[in-house]
Backbone of each chain as ProteinMPNN parsed JSONL, in Angstrom:
{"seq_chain_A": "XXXXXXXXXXXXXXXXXXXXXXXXXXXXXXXXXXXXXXXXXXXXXXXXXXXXXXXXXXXXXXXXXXXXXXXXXXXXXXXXXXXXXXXXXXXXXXXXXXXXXXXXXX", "coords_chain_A": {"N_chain_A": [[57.1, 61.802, 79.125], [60.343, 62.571, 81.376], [63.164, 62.444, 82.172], [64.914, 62.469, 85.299], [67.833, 62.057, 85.54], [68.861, 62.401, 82.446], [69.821, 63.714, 79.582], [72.119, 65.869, 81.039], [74.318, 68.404, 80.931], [78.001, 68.399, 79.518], [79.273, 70.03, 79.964], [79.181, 73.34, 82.212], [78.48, 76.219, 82.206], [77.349, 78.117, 83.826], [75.419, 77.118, 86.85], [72.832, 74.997, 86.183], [69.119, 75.369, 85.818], [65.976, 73.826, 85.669], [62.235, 73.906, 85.273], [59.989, 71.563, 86.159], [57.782, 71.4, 87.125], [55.098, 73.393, 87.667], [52.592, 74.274, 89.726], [49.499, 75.159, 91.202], [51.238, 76.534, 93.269], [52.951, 75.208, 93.69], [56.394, 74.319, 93.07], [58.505, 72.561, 90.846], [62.005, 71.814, 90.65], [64.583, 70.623, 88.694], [67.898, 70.74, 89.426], [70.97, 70.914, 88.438], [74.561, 71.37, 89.139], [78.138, 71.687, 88.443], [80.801, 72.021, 90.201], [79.908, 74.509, 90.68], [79.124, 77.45, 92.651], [77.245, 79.446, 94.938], [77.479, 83.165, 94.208], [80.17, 84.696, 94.992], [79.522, 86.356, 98.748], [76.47, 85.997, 98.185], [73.405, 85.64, 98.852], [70.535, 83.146, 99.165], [67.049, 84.308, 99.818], [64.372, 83.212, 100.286], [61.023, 84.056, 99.784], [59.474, 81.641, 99.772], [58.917, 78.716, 101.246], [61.325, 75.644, 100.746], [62.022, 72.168, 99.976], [64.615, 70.203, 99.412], [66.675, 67.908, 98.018], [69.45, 66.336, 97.11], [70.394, 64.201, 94.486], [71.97, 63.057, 92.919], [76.165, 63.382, 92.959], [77.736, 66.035, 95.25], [77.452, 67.879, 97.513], [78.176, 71.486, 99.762], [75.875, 73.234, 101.951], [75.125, 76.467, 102.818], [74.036, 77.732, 106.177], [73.284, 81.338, 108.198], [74.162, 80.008, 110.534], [75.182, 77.677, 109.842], [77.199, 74.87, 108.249], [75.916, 72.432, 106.034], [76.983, 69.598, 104.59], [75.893, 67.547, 102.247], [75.548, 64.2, 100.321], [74.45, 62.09, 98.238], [71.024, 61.074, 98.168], [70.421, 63.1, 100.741], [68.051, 64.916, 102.314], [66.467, 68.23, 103.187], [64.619, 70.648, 104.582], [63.771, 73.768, 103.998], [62.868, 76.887, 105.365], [60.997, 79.451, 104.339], [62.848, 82.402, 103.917], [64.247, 81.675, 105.492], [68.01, 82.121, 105.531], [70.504, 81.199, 103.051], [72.965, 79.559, 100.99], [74.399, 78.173, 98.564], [77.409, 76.594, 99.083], [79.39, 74.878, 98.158], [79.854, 72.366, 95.371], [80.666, 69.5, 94.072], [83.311, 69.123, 92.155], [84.114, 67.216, 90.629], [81.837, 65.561, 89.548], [78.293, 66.031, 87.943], [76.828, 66.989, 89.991], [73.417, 66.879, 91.018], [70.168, 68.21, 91.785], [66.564, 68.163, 93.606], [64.179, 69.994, 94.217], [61.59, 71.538, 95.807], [59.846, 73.918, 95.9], [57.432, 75.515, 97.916], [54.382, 76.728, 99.785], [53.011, 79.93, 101.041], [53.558, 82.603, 99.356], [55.891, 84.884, 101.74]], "CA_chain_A": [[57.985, 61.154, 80.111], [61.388, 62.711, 81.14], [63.999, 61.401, 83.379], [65.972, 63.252, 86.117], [69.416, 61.608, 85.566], [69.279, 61.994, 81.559], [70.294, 65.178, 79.592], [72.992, 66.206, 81.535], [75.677, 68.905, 79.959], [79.356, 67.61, 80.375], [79.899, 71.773, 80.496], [78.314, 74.071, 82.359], [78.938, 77.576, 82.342], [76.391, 78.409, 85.236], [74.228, 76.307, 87.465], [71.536, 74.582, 85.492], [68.03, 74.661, 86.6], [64.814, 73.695, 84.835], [60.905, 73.911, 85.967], [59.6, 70.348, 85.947], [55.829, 71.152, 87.692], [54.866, 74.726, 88.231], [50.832, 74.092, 89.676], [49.033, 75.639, 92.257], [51.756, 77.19, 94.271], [54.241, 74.478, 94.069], [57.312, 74.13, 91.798], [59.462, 71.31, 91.144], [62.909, 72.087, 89.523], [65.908, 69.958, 88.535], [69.413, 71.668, 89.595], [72.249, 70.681, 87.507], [75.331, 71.794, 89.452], [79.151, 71.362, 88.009], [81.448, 72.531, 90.854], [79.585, 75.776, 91.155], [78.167, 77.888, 94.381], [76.326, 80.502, 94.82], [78.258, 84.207, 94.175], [80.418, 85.49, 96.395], [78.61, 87.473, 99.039], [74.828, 86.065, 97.984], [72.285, 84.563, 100.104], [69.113, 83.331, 98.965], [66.196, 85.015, 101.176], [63.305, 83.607, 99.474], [59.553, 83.907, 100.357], [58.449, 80.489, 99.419], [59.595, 77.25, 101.523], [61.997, 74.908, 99.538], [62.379, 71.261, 99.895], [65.558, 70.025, 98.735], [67.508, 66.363, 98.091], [70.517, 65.768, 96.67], [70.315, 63.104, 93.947], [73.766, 62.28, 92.807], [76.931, 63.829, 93.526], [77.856, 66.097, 96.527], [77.564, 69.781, 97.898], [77.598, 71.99, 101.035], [74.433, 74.477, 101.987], [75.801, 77.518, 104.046], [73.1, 78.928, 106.548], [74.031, 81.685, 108.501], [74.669, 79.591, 111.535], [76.13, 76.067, 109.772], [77.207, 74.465, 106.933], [75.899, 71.158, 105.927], [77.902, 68.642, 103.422], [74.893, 66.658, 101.829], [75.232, 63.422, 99.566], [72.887, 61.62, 97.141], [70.331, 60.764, 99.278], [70.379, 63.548, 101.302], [67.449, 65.959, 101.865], [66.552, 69.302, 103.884], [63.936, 71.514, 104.435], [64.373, 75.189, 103.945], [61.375, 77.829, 105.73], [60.743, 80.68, 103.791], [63.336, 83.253, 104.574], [65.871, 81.096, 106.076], [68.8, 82.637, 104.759], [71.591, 79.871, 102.674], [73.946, 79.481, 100.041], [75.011, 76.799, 98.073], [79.138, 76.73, 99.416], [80.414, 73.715, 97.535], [79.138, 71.106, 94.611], [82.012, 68.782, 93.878], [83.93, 69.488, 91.06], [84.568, 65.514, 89.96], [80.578, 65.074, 89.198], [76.791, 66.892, 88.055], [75.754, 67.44, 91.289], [71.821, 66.421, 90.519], [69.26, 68.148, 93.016], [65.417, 68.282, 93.387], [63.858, 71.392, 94.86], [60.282, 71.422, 95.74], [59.512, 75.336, 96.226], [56.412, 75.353, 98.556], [53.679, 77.335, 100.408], [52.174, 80.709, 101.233], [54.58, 83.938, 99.623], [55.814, 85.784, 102.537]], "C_chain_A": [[59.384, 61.763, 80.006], [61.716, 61.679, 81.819], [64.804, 62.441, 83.737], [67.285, 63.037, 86.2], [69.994, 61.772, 83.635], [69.473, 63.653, 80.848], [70.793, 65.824, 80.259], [74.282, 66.506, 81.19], [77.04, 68.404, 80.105], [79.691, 68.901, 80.444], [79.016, 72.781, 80.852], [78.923, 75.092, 82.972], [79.066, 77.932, 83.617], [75.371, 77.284, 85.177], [72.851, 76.163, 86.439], [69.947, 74.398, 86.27], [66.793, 74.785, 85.76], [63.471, 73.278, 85.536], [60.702, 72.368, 85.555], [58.059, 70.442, 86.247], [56.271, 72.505, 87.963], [53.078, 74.589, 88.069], [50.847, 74.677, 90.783], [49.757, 75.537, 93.453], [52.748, 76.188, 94.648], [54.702, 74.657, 92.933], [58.201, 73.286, 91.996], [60.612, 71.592, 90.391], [64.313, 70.664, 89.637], [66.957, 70.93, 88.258], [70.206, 70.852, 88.709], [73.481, 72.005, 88.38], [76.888, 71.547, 88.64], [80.124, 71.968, 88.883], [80.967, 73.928, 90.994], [79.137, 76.465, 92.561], [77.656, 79.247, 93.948], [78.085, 82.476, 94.983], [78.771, 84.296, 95.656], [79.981, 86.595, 97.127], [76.851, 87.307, 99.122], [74.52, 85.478, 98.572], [71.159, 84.419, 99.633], [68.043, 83.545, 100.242], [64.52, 84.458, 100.555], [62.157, 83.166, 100.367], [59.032, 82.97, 100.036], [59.403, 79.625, 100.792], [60.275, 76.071, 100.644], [62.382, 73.582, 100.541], [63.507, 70.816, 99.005], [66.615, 68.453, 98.977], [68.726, 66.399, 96.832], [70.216, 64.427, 95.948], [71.109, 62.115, 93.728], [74.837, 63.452, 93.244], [76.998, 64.728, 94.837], [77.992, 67.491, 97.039], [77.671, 70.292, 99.602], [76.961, 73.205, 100.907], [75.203, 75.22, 103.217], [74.036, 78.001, 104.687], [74.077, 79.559, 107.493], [74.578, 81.224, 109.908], [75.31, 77.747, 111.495], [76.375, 75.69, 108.628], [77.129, 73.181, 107.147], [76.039, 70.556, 104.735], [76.366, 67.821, 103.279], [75.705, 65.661, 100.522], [74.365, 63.07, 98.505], [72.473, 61.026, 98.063], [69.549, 61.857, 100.708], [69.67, 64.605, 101.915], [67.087, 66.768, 102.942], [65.401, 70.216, 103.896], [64.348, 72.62, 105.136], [63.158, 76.255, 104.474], [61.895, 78.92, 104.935], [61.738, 81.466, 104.883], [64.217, 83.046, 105.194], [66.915, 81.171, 105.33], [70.48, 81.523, 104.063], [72.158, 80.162, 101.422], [74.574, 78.587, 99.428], [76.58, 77.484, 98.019], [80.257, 76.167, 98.453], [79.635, 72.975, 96.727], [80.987, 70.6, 94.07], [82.42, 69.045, 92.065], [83.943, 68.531, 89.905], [83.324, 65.185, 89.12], [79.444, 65.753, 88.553], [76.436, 66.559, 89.293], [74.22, 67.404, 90.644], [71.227, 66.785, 91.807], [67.94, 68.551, 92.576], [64.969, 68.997, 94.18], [62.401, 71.337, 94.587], [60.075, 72.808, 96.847], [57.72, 75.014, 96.655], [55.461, 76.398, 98.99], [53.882, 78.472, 100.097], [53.911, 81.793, 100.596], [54.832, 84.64, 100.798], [56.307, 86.521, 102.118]], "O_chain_A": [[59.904, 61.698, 78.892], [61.184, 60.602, 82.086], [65.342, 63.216, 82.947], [67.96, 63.781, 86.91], [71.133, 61.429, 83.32], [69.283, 64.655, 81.538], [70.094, 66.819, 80.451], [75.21, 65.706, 81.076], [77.14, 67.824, 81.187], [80.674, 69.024, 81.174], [78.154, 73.171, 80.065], [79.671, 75.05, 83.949], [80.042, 78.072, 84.354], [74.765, 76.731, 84.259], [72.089, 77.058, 86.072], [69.669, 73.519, 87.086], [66.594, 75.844, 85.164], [63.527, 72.356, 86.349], [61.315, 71.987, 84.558], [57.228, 69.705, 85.717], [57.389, 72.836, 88.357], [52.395, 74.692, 87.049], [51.879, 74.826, 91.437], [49.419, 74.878, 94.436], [53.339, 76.232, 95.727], [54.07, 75.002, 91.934], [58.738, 73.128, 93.092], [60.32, 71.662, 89.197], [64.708, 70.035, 90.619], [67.037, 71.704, 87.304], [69.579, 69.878, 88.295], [73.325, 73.221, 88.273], [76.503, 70.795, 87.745], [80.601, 72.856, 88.177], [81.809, 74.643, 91.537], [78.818, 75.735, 93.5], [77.698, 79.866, 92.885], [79.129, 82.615, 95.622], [78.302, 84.132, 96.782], [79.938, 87.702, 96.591], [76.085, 88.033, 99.755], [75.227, 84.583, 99.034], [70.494, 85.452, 99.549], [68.181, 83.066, 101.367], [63.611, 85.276, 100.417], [62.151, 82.341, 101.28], [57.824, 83.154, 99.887], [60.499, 80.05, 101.156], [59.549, 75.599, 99.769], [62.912, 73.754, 101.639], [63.369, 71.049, 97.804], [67.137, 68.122, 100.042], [68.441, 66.514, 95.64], [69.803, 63.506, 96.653], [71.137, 60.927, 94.048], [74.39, 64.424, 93.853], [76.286, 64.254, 95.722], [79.016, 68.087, 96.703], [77.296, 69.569, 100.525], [77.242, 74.081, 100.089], [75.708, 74.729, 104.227], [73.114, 78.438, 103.999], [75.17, 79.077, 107.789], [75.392, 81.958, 110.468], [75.667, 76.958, 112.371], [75.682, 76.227, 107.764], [77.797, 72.585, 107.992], [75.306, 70.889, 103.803], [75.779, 67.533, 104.322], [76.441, 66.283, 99.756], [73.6, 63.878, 97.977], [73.211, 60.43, 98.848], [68.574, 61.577, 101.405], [70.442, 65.511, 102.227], [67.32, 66.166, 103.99], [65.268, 70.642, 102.748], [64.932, 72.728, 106.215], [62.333, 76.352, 103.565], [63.083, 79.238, 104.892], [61.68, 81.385, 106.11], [65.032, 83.895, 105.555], [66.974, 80.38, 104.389], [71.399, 81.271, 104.843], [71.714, 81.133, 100.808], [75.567, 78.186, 100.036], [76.962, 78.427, 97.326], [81.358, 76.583, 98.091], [78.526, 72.771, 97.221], [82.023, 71.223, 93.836], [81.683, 69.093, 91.08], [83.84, 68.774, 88.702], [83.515, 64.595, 88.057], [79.959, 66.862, 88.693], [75.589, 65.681, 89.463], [74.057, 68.076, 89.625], [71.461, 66.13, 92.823], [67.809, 69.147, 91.507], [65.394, 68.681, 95.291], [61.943, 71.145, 93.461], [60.115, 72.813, 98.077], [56.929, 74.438, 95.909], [55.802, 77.393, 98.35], [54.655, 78.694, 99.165], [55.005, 81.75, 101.157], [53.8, 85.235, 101.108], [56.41, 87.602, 102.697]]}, "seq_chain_B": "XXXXXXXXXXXXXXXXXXXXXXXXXXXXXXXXXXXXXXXXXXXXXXXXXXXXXXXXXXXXXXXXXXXXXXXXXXXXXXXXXXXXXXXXXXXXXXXXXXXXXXXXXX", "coords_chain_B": {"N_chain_B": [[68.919, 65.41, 109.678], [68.319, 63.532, 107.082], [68.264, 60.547, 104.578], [67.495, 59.395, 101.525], [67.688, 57.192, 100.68], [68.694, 55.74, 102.533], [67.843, 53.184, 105.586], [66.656, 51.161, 104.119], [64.265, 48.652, 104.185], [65.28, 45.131, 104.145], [63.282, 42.851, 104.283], [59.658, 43.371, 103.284], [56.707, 43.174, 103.837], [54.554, 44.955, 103.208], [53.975, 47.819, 101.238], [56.255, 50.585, 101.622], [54.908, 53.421, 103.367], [56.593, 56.784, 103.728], [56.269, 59.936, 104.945], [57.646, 62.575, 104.036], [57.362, 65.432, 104.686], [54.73, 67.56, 105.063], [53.206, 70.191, 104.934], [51.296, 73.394, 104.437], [49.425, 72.564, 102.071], [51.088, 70.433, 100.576], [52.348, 67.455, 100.673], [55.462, 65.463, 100.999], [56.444, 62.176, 100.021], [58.512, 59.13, 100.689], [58.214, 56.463, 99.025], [58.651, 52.72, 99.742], [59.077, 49.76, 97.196], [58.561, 46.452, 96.948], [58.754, 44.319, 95.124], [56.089, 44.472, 95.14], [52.408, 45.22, 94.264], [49.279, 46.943, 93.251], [46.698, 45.897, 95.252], [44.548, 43.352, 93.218], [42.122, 44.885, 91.09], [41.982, 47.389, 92.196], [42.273, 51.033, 92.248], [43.962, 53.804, 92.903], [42.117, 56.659, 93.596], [42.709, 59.675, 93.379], [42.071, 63.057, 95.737], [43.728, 65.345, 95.53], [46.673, 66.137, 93.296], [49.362, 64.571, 92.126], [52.796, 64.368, 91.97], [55.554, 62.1, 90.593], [58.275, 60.427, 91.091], [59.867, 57.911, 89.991], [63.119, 56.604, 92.102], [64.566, 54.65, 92.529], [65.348, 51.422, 91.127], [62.614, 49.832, 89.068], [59.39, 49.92, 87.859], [55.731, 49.449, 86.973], [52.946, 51.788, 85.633], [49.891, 51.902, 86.073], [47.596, 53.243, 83.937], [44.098, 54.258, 83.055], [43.995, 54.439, 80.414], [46.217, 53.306, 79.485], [49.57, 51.864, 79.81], [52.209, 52.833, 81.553], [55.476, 52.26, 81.768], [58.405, 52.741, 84.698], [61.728, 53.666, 85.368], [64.676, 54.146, 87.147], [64.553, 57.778, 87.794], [62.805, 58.183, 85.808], [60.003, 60.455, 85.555], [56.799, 61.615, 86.429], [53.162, 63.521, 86.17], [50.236, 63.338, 87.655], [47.238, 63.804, 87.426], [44.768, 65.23, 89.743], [42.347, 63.184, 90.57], [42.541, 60.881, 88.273], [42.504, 57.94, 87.706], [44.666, 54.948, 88.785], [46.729, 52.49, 89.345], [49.281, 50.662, 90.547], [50.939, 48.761, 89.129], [53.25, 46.816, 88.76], [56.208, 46.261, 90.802], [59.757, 46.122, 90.643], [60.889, 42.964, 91.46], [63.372, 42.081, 91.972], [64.788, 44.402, 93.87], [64.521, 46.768, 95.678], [62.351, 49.042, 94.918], [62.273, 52.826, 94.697], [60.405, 55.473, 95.585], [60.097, 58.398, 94.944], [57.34, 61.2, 96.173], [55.189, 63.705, 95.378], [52.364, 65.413, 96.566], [50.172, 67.642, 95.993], [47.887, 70.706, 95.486], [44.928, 71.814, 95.369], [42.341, 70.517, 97.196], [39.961, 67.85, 95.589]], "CA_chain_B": [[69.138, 65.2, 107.962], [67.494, 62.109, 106.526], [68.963, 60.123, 103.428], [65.995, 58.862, 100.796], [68.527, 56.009, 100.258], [69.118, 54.542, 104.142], [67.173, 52.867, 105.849], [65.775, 50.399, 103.336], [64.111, 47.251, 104.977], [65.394, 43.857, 103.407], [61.873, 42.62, 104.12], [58.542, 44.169, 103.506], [55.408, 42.707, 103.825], [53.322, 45.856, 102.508], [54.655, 48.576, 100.561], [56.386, 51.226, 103.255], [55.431, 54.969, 102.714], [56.602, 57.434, 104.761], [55.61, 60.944, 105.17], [59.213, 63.205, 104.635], [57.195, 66.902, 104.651], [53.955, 67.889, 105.378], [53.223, 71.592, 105.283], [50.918, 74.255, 103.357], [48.936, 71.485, 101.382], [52.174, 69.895, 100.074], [52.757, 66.359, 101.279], [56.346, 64.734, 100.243], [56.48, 61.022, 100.996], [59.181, 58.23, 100.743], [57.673, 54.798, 99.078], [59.856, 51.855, 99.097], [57.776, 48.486, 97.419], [59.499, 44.979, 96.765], [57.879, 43.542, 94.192], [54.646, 44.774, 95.576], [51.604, 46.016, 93.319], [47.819, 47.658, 94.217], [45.463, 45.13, 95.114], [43.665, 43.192, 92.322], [40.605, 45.648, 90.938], [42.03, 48.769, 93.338], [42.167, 51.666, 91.934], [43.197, 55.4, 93.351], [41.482, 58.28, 92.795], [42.96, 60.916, 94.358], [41.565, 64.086, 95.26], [44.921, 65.652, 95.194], [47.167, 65.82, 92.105], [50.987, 63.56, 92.957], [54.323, 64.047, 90.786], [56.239, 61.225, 91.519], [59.295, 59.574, 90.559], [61.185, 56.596, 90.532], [64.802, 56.879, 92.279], [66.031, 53.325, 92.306], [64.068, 49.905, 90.596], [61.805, 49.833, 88.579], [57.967, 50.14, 88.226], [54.399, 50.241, 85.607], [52.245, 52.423, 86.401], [48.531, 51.808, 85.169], [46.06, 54.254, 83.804], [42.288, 53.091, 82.262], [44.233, 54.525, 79.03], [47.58, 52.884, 78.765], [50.832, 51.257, 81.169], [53.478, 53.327, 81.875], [57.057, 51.561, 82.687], [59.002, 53.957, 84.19], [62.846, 53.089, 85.5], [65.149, 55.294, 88.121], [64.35, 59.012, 87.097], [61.292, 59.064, 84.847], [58.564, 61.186, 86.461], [55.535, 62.204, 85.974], [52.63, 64.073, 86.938], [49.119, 62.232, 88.073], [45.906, 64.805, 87.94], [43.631, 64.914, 90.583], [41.093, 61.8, 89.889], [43.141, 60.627, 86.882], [42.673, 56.69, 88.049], [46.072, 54.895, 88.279], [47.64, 51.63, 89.818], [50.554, 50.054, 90.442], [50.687, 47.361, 88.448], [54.438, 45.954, 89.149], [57.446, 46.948, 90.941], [61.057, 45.135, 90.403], [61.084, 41.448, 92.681], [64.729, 42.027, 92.069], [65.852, 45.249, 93.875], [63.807, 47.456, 96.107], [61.887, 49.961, 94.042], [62.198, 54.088, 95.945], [59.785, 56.235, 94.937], [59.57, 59.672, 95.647], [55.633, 61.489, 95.721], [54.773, 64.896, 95.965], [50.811, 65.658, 96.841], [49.545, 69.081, 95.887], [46.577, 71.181, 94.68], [43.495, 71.829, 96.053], [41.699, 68.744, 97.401], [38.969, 68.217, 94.447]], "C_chain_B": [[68.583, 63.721, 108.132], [68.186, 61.755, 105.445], [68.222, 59.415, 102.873], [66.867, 57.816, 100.49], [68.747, 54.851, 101.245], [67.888, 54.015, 104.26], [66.314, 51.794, 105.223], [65.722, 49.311, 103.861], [64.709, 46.262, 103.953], [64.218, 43.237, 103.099], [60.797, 43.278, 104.378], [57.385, 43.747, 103.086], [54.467, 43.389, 102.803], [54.589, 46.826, 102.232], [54.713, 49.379, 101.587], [56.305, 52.464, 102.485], [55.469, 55.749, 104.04], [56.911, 58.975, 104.398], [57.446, 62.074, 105.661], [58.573, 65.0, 105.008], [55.632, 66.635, 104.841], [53.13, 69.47, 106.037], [52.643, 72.523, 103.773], [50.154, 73.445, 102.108], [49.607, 70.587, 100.412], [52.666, 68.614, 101.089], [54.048, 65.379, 99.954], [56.487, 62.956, 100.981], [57.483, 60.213, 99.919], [58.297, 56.762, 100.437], [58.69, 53.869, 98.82], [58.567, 50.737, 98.932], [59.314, 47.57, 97.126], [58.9, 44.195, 96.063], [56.485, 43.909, 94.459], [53.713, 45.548, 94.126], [50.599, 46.078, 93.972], [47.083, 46.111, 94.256], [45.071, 44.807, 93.887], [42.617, 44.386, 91.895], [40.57, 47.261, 91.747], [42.679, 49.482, 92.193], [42.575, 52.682, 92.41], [43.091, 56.183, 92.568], [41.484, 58.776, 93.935], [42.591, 62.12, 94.56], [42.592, 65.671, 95.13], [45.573, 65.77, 93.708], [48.545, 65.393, 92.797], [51.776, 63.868, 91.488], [54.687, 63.277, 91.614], [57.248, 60.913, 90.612], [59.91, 58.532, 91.306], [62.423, 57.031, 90.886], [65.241, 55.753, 91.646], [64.855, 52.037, 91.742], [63.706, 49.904, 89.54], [60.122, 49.308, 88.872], [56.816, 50.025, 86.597], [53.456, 50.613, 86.271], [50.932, 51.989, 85.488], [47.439, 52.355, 85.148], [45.013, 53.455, 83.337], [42.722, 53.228, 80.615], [45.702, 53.479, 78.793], [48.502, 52.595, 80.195], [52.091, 51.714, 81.056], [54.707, 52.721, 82.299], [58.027, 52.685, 83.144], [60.532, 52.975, 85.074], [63.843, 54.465, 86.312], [65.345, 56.452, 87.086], [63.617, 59.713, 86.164], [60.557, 59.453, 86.373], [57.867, 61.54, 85.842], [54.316, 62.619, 86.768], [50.984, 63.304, 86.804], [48.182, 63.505, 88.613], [45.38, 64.563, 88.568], [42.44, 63.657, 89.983], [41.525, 61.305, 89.099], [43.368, 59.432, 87.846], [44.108, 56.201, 87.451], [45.929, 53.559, 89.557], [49.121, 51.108, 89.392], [50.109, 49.002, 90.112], [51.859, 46.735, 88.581], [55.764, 46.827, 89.679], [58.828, 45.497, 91.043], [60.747, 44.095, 91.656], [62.381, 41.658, 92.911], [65.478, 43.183, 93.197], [64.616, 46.1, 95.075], [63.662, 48.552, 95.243], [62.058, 50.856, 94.823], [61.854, 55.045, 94.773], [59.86, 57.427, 95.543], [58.636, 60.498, 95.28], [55.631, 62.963, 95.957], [53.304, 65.145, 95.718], [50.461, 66.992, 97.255], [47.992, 69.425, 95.364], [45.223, 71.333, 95.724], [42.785, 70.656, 96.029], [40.05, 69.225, 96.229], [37.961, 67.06, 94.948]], "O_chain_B": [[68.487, 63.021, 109.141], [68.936, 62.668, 105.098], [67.976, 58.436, 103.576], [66.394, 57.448, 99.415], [68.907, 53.644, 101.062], [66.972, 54.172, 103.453], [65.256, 51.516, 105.788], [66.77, 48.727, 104.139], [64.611, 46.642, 102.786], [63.931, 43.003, 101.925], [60.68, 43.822, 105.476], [57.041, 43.961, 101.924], [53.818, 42.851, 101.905], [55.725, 46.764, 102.702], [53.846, 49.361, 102.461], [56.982, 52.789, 101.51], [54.79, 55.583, 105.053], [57.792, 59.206, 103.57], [58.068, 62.259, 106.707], [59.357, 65.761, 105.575], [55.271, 65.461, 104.769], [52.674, 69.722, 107.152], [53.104, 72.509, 102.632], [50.456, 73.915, 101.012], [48.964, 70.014, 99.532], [53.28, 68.821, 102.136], [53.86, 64.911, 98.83], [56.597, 62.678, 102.175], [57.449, 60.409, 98.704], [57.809, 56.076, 101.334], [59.514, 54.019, 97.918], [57.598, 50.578, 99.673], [60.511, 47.857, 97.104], [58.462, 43.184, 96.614], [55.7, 43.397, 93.662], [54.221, 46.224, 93.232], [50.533, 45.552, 95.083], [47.012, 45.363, 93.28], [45.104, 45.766, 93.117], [42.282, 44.9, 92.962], [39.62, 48.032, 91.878], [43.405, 48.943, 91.357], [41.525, 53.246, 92.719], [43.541, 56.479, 91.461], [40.847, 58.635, 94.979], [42.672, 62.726, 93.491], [42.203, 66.77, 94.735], [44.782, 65.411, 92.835], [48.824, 65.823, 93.916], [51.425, 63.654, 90.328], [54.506, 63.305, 92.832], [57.099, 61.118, 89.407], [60.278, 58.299, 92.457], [62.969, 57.829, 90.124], [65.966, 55.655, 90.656], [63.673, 51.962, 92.077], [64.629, 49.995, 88.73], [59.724, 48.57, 89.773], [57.108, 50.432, 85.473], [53.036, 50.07, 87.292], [51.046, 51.773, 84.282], [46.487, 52.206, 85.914], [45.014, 52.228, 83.236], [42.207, 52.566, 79.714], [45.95, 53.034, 77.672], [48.221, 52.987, 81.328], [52.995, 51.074, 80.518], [54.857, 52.768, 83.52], [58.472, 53.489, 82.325], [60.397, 51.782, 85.345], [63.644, 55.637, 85.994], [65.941, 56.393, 86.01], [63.566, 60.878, 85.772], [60.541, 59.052, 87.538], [58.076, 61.849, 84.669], [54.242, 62.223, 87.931], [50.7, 62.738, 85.748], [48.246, 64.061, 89.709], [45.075, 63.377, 88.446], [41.917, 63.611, 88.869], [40.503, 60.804, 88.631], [44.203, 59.577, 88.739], [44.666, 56.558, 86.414], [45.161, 53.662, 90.513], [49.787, 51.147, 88.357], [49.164, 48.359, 90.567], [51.548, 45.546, 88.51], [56.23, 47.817, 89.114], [58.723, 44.327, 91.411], [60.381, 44.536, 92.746], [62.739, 41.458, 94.072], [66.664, 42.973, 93.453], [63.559, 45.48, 94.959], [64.674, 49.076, 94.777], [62.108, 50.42, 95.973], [62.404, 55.352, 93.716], [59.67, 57.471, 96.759], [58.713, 60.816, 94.094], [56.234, 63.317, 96.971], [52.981, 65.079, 94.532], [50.424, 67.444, 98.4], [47.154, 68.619, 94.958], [44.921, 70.747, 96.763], [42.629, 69.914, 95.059], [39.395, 70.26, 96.112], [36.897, 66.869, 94.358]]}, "name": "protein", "num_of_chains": 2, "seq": "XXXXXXXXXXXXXXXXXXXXXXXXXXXXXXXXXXXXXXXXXXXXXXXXXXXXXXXXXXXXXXXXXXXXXXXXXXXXXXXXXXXXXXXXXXXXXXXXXXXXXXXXXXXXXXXXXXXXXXXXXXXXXXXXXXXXXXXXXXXXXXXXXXXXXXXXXXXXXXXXXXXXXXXXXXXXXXXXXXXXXXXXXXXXXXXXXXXXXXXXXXXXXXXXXXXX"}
């Protein structure tokens, strides 16, 4: 038994993320954010589909045609290849998110 | 955008699940109960395998081996056929579960 709200660094270098389920072609990870974003310049491009919710604290997802501010509570699906960027995680909090990497490699 | 937090009925007759993804043999669903538990003598056996977690409440989960309590942010993972009920969720608070349903149907 874990728990998704417990072990949580009060310092984090870089973005935390840990496998929770890796089975037949799904993966479940817990993000650990601390005011971080994604490099300047990077875009993830990836060949799976990603489900994604916001647990606690607060971020914005860049695609290349919007940026959306998400909450706790807040969740999104990502298609394979849809190109995004984590912009913003609040500085004040752990940003806590759950990522459910999905379907067929393209 | 959706928020796994809104929307919560005050009253609920039957436990409410609702269906947030559905794609590539990956089903994510939204349960909220209210004190609710399985039927007397019910049982599932799924032919699926489900990670799930508690967000908000509390819950026991019940195998044929042993009774899980879990409390916002334990999770755990539920093998294909691995018999299981709900055996209690909080009277006090609305319980919010979140399910994920993978694997090859067995």
């Amino acid at each position: 038994m874990h728990n998704l709200f417990a072990d949580i660094p009060t310092e984090l270098a870089e973005e935390l993320s840990q496998t929770l389920l890796a089975a037949d072609g799904v993966r479940i990870e817990r993000i650990v954010s601390l005011g971080h974003a994604s490099p300047a310049g990077f875009w993830y491009d990836q060949n799976q589909s990603e489900w994604v919710v916001v647990l606690k604290g607060a971020a914005k997802l860049r695609f290349e045609d919007q940026i959306i501010a998400m909450t706790a509570g807040d969740h999104l699906n990502i298609p394979a290849h849809r190109k995004h960027r984590v912009e913003w995680t609040t500085p004040d909090e752990p940003t806590i998110w759950l990522s459910v990497h999905y379907g067929k490699r393209s």
